[in-house]
C-alpha positions as CSV (number, residue, x, y, z in Angstrom):
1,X,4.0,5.4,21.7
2,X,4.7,2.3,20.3
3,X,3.2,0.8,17.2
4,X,3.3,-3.2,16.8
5,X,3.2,-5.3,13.5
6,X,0.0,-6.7,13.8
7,X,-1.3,-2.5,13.6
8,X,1.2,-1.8,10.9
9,X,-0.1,-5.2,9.0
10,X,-3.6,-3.3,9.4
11,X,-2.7,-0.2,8.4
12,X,-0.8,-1.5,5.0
13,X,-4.1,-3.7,4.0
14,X,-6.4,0.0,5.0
15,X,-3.8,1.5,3.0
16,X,-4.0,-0.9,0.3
17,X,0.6,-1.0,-0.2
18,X,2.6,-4.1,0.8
19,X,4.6,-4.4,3.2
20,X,7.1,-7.5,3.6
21,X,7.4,-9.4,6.9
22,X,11.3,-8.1,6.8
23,X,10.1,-4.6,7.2
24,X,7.4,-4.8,9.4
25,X,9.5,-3.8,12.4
26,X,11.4,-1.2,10.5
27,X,7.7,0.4,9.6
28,X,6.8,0.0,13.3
29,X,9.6,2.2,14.9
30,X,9.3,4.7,12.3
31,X,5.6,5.2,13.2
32,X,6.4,5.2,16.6
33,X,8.9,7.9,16.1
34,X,5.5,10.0,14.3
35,X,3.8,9.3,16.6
36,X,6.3,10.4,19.3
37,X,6.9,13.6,17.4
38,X,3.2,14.5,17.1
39,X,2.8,13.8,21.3
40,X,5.6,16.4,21.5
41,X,3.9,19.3,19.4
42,X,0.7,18.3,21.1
43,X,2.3,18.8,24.4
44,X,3.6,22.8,22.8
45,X,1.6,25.9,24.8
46,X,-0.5,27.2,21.6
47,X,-2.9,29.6,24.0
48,X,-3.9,32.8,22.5
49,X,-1.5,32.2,19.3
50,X,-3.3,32.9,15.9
51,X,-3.4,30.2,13.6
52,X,-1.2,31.2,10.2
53,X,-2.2,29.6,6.6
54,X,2.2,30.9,6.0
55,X,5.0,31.3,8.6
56,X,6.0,34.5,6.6
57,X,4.1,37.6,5.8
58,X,4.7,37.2,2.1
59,X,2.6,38.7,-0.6
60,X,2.4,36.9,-3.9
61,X,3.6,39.5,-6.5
62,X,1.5,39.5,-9.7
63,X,2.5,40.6,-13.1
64,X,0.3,43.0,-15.2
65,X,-2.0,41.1,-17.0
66,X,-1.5,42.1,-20.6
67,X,-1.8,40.3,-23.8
68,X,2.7,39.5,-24.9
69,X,1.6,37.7,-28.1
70,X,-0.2,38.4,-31.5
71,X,-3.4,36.6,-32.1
72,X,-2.5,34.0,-34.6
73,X,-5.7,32.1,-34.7
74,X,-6.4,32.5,-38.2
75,X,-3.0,30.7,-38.8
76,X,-3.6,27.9,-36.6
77,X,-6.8,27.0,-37.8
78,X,-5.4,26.8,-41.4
79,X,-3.3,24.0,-40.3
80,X,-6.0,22.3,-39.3
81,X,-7.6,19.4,-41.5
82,X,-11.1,20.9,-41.4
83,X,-12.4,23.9,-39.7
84,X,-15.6,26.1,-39.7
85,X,-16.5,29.4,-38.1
86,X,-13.4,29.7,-36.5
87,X,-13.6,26.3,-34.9
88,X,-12.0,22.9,-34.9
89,X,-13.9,20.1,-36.4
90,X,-13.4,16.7,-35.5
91,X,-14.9,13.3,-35.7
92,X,-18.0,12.6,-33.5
93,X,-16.6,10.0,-30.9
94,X,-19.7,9.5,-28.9
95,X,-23.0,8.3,-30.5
């Protein structure tokens, strides 16, 4: 399938990107080649084949989920200009 400049020039304005008249031919045969390449895997015998969300039957390995560092809150908030009940204060930025 071919894609001609006058589609491409409507595509780039839908797309809101510019697109110099020097390249509009260059833009044009790529899309075509897409476009091409999308006919073939239309054209691919899918009947009776599950649909896969990964090509591989991977399993996400998880760590344990344990606490690796001391709690150093108290620390923190005495570096901080102004704190109370174990919170940050700042100033009020919306009225």
């Amino acid at each position: 399938m071919s894609v001609d400049a006058q589609t491409v020039e409507k595509l780039a304005e839908l797309a809101r990107i510019a697109i110099s008249e020097e390249t509009v031919e260059e833009v044009s045969s790529r899309l075509g080649d897409v476009l091409q390449l999308v006919d073939k895997l239309q054209a691919v015998h899918t009947e009776g084949v599950a649909p896969m969300a990964h090509p591989l039957d991977a399993v996400q390995v998880l760590r344990a989920d344990e606490v690796t560092e001391p709690n150093r809150r108290e620390e923190f908030l005495a570096l901080a200009p102004q704190s109370e009940q174990g919170l940050y204060l700042v100033p009020k930025v919306i009225d």
